[in-house]
Backbone bond lengths (Angstrom), bond angles and torsions (degrees), N, CA, C in turn:
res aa  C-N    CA-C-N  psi(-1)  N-CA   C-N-CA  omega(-1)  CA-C   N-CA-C  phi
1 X - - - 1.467 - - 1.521 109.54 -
2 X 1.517 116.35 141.60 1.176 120.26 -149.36 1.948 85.70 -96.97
3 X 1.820 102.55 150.01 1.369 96.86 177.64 1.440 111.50 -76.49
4 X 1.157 129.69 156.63 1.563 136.37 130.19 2.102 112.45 24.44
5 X 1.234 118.27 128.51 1.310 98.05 163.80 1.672 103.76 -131.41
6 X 1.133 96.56 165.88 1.870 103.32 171.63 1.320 99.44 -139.48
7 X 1.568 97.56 162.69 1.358 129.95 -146.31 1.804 102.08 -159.42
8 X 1.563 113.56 66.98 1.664 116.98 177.68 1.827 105.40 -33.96
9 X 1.638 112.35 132.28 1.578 129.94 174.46 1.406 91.40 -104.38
10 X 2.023 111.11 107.70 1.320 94.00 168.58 1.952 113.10 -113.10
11 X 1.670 78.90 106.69 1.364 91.76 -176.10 1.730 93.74 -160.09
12 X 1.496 107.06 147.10 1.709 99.95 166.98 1.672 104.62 -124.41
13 X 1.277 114.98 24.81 1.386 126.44 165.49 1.817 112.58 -61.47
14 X 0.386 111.10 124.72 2.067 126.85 -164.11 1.732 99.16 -66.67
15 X 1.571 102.16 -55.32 1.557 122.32 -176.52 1.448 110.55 -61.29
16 X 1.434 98.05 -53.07 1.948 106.87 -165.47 1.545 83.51 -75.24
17 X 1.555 142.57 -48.08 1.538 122.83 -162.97 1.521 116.37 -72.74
18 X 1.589 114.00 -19.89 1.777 117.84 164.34 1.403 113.99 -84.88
19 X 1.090 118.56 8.09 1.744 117.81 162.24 1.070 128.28 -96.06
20 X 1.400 111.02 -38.11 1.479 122.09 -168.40 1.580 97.44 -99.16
21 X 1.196 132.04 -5.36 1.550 128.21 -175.28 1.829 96.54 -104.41
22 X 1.533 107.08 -25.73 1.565 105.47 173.59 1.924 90.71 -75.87
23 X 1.153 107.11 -73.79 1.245 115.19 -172.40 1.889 112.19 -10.24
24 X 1.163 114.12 -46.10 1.542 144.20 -166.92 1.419 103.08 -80.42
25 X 1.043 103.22 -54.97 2.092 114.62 -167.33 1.385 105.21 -25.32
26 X 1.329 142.61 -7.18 1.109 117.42 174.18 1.421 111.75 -121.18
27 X 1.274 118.87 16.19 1.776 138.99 149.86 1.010 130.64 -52.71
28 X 1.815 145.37 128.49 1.033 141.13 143.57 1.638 106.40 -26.64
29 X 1.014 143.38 15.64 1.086 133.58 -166.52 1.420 137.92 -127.37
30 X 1.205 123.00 116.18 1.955 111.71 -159.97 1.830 92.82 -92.42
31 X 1.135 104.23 140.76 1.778 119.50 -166.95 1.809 82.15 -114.60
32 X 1.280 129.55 92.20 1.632 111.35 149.46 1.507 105.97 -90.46
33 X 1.674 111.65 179.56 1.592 120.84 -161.43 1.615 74.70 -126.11
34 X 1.506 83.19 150.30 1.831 111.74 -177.36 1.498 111.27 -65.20
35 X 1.302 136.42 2.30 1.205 139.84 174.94 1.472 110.08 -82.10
36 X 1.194 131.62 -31.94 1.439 138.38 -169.93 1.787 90.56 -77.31
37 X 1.119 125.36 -44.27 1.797 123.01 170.77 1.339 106.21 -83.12
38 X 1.279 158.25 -34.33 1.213 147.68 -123.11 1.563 122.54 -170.45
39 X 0.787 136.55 159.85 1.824 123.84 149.22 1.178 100.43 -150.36
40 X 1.381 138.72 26.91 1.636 116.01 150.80 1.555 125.30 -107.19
41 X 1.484 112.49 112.96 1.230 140.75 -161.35 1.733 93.71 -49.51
42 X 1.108 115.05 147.55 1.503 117.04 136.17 1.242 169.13 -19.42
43 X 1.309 157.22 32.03 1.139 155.29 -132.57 1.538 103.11 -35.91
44 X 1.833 111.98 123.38 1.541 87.89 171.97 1.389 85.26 -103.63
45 X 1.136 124.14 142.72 1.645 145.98 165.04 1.286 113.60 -113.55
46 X 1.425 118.35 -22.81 1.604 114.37 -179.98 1.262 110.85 -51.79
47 X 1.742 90.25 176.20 1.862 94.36 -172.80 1.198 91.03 -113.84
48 X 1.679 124.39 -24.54 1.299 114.44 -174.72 1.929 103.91 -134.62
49 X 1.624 86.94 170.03 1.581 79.01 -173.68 1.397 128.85 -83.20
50 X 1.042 127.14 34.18 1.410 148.15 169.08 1.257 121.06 -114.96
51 X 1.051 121.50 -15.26 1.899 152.63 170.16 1.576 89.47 -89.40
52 X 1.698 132.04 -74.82 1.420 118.00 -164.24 2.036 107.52 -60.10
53 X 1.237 96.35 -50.75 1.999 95.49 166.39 1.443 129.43 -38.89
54 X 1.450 103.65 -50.10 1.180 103.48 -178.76 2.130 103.21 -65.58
55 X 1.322 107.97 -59.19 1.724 109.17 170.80 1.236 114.10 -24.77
56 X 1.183 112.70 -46.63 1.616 127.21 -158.06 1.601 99.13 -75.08
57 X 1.335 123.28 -62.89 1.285 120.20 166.19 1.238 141.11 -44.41
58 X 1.143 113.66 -40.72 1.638 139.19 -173.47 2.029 79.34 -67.48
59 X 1.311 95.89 -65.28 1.620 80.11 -154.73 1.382 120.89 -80.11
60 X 1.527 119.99 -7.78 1.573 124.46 151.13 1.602 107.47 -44.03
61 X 1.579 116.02 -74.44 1.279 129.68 178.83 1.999 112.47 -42.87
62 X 1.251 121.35 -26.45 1.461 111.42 163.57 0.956 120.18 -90.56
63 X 1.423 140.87 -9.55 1.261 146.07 176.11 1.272 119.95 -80.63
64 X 1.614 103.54 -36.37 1.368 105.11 -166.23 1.562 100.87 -116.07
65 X 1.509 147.23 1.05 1.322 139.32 -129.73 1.347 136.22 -2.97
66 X 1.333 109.67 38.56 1.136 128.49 150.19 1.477 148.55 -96.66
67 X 1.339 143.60 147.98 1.621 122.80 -150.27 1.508 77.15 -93.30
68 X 1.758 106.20 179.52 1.527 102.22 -135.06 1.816 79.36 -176.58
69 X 1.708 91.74 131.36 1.057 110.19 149.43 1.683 142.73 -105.45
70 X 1.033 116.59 138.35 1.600 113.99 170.51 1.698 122.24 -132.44
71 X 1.185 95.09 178.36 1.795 110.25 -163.77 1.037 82.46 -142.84
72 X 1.503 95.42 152.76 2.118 124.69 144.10 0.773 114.29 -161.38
73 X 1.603 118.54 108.01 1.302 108.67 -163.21 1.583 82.40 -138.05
74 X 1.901 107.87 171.81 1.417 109.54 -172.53 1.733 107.55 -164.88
75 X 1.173 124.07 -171.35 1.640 130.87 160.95 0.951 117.50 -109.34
76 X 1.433 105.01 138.06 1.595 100.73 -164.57 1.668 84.22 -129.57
77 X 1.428 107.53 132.28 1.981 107.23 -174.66 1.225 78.58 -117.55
78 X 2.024 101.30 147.75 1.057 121.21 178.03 1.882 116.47 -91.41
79 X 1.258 102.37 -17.18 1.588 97.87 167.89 1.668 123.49 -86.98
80 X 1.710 109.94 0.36 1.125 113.21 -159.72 2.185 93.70 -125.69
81 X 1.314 90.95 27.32 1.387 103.97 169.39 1.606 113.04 54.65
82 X 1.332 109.99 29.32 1.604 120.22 -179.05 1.466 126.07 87.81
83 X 1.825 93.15 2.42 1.784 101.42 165.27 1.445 113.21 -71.94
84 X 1.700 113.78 146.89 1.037 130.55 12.92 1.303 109.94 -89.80
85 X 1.493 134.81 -22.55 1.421 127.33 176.05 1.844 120.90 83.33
86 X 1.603 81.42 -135.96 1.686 90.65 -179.43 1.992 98.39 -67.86
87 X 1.738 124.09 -29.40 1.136 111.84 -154.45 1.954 98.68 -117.49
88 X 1.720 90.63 45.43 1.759 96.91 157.97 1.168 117.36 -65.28
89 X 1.313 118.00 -24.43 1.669 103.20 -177.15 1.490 99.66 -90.00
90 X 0.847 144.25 -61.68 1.025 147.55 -159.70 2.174 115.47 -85.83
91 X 1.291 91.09 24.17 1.742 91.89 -176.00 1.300 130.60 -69.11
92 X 1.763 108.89 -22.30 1.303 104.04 -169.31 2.045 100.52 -113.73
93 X 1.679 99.70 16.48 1.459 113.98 149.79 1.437 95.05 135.57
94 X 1.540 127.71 -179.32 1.563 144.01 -150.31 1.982 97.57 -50.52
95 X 1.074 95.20 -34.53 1.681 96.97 -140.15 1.952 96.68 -123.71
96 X 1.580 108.24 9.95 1.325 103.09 169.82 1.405 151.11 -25.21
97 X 1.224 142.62 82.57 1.883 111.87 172.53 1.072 110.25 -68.57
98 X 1.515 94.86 -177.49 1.547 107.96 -174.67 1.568 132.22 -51.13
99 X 1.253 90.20 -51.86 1.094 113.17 -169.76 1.515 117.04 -54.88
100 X 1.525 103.01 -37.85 1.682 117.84 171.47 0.922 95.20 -65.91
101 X 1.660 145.52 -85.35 1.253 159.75 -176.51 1.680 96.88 -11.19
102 X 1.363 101.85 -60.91 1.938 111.36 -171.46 1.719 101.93 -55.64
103 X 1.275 118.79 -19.56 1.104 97.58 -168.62 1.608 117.28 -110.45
104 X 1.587 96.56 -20.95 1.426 94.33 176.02 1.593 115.58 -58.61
105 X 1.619 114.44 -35.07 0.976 123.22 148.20 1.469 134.58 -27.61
106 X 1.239 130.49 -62.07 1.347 138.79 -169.92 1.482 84.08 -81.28
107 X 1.362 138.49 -36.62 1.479 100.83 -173.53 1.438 111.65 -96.09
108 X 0.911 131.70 25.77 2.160 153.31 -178.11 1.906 78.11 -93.60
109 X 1.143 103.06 -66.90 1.798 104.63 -159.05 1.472 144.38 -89.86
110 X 1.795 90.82 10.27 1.492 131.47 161.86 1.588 105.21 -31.60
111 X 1.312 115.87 117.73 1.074 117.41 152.07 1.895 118.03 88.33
112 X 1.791 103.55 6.66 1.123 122.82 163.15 1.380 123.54 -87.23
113 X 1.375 121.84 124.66 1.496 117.72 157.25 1.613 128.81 -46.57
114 X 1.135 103.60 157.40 1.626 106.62 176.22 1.277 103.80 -64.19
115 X 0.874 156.07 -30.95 1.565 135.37 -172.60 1.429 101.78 -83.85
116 X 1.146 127.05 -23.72 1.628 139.59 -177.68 1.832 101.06 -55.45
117 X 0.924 128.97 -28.06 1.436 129.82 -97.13 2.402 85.02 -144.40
118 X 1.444 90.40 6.52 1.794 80.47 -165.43 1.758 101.95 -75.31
119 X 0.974 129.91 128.34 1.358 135.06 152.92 1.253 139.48 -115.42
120 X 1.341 150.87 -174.05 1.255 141.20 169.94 1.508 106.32 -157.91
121 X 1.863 89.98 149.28 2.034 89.46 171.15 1.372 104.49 -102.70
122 X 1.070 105.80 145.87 1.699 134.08 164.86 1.048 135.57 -77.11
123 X 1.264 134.87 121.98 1.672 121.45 170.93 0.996 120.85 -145.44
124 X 1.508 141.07 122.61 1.577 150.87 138.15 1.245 123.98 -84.37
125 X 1.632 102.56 113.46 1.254 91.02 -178.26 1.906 94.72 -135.69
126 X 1.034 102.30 149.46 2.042 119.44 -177.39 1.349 97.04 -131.10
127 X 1.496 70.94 173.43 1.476 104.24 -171.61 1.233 101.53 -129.33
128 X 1.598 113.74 139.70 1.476 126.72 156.35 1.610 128.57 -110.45
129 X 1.360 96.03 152.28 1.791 94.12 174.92 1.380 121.36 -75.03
130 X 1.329 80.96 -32.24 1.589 103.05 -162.77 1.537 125.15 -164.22
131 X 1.421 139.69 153.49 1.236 110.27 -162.00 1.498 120.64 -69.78
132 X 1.305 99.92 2.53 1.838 104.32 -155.91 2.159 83.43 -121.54
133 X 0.883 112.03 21.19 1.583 105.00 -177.39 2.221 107.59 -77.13
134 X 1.274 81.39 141.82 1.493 88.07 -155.32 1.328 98.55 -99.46
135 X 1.677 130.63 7.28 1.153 127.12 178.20 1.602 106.99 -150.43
136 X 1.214 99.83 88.77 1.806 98.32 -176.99 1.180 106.11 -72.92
137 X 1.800 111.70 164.70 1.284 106.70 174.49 2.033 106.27 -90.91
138 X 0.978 149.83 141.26 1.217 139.76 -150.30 2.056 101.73 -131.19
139 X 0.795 137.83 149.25 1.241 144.06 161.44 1.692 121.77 -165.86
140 X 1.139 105.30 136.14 1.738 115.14 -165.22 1.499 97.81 -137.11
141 X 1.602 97.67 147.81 1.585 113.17 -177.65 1.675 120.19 -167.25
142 X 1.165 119.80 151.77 1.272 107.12 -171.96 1.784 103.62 -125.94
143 X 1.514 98.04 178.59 1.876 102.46 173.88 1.585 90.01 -149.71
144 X 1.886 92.56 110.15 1.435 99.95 166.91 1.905 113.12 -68.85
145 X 1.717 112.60 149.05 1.112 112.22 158.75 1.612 95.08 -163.10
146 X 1.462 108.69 -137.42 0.968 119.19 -145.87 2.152 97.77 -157.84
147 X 1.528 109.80 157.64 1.301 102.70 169.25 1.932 119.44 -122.07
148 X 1.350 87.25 133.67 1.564 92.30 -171.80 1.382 110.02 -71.48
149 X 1.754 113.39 172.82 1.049 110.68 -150.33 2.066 94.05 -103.37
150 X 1.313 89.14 -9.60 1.774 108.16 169.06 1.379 118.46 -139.42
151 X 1.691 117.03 171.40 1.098 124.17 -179.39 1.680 116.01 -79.64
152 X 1.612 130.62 115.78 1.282 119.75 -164.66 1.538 107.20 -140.62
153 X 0.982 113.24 114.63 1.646 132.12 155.03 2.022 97.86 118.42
154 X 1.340 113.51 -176.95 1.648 128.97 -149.41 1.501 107.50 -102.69
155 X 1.541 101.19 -49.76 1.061 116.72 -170.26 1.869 128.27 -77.37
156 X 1.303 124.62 168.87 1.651 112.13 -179.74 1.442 86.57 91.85
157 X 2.041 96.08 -161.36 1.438 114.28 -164.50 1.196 79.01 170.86
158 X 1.918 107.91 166.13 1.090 107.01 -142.65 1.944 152.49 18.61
159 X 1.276 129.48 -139.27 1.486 107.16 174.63 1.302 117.09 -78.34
160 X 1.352 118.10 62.39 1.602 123.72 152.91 1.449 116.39 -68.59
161 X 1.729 105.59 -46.84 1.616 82.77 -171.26 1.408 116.08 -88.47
162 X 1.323 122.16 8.55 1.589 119.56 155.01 1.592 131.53 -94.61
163 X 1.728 109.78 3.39 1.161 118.04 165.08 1.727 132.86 -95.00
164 X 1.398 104.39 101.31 1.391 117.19 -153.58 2.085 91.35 -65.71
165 X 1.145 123.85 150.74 1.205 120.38 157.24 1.755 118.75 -120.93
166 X 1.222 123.76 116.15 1.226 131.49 -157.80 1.562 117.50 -51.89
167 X 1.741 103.21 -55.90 1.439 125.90 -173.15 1.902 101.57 -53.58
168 X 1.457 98.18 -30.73 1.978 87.58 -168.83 1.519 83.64 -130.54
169 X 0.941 126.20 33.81 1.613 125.73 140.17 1.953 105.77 44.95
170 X 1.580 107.73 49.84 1.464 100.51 173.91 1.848 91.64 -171.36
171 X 0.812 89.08 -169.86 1.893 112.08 -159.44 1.869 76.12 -79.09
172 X 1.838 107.73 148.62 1.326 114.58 148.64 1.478 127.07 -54.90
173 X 1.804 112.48 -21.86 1.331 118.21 171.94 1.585 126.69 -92.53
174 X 1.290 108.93 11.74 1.612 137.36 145.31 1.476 112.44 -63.99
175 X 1.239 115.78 -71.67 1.428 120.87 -163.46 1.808 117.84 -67.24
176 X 1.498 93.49 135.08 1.908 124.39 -152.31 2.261 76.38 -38.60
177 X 1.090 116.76 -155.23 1.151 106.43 160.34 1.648 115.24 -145.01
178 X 1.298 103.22 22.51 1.557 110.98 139.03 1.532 135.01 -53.86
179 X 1.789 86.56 -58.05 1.573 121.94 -175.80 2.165 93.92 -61.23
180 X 1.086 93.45 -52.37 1.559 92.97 -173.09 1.245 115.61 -43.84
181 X 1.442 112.45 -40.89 1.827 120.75 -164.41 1.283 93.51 -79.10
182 X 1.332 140.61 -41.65 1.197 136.27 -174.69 1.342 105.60 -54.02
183 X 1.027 126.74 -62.66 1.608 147.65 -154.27 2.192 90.24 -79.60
184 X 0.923 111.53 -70.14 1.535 123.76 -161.74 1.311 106.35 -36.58
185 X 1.785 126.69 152.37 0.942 152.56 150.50 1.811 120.37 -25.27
186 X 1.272 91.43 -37.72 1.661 103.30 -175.63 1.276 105.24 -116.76
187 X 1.347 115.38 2.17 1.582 97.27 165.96 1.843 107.89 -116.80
188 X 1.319 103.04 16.81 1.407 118.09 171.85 1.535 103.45 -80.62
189 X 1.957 105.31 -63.17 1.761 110.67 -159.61 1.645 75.36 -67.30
190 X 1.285 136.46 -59.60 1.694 111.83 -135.43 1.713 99.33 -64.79
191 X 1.303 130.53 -19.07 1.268 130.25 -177.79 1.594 116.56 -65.47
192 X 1.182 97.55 -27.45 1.930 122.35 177.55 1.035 112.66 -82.79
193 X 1.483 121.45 -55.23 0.907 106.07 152.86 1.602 153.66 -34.90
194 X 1.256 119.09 -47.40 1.251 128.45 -171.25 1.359 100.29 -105.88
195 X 0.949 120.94 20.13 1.899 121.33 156.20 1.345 89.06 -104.22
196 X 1.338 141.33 -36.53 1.327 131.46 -151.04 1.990 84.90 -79.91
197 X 0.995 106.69 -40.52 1.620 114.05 -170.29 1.442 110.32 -73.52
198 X 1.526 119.97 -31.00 1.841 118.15 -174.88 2.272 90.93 -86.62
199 X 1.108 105.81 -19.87 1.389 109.03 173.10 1.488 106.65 -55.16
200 X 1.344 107.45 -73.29 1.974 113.15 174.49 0.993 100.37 -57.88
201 X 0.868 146.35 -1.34 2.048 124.83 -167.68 1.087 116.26 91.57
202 X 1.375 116.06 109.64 1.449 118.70 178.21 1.688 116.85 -62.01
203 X 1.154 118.05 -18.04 1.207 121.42 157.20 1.756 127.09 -46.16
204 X 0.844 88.65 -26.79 1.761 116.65 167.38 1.203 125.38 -50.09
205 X 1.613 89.58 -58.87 1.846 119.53 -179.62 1.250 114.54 -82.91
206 X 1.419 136.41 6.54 1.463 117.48 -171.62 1.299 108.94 -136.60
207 X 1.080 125.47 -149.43 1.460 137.44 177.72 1.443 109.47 174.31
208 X 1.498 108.72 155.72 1.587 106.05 -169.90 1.520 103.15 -81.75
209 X 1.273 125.08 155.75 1.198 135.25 143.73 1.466 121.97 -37.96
């Protein structure tokens, strides 16, 4: 019987590390978050979010020598020319919560109709072997919706409760959060991902304990 494997989460986001470790739960695979090795974040400098993922990984994976996952994912509004983008987390300045973030938002989209109003989140997220790995595994995906005209439902983090979803007709911060991972942006790439990875050999992807 094969031991235990891990797989470094480099992220210290609370929300994104209980998704992607639910997301996983039925993996040979232990998902820890880069805080248990580390606490200095990343520089994101990218321009795009496959540029900040790939950063994010590379430098989980040197810190910790372990292969290493990352994300960057964001909202991209279509009346606001693809703001907030790569700098959703950080929109309403360096050190934002949500809640600010939610609002700089709602006041950008003052006075727009619902059809005005369609957006979508983004996500790329890879995998590395190593920090110096010369062939990541890469996967990108989106979740069309739309932005509400208020903040609605409990659940999620970040702009969940202003992201309307059409098909189940309620806020992303409505939906159970099973239903969410299914449906979500990040539970699309990490699903692509890790077929793209049981494809090469999961032997590939792990390392012993």
């Amino acid at each position: 019987m094969n031991m235990p494997k891990i797989i470094l989460l480099a992220s210290n986001n609370p929300g994104k590390i209980r998704e992607i470790q639910s997301l996983l739960s039925d993996l040979d695979i232990e998902i820890l978050p880069q805080g248990l090795f580390f606490k200095e974040e990343a520089e994101e400098t990218g321009k795009t979010f496959l540029e900040n993922a790939l950063i994010k990984a590379r430098h989980a994976a040197q810190l910790s020598g372990l292969p290493s996952i990352a994300d960057d994912s964001g909202l991209e509004v279509d009346a606001l020319g693809g703001e907030p983008g790569v700098y959703s987390a950080r929109y309403a300045g360096p050190n934002a919560a949500d809640h600010e973030n939610n609002a700089k938002l709602l006041k950008a989209m003052e006075g727009l109709e619902s059809s005005q109003r369609t957006a979508r989140f983004r996500c790329a997220m890879v995998y590395v072997r190593s920090a110096m790995d010369a062939n990541p595994i890469i996967a990108e995906a989106a979740w069309e919706g739309r932005i509400l005209h208020e903040l609605t439902g409990k659940n999620g983090f970040g702009y969940d409760p202003l992201f309307y979803v059409p098909n189940h007709a309620c806020a992303s911060a409505e939906l159970p959060p099973d239903l969410k991972n299914q449906l979500s942006h990040r539970g699309q790439a990490l699903r692509i991902l890790m077929a793209k990875l049981i494809s090469l050999g999961t032997e590939n992807a792990r390392v012993e304990l």
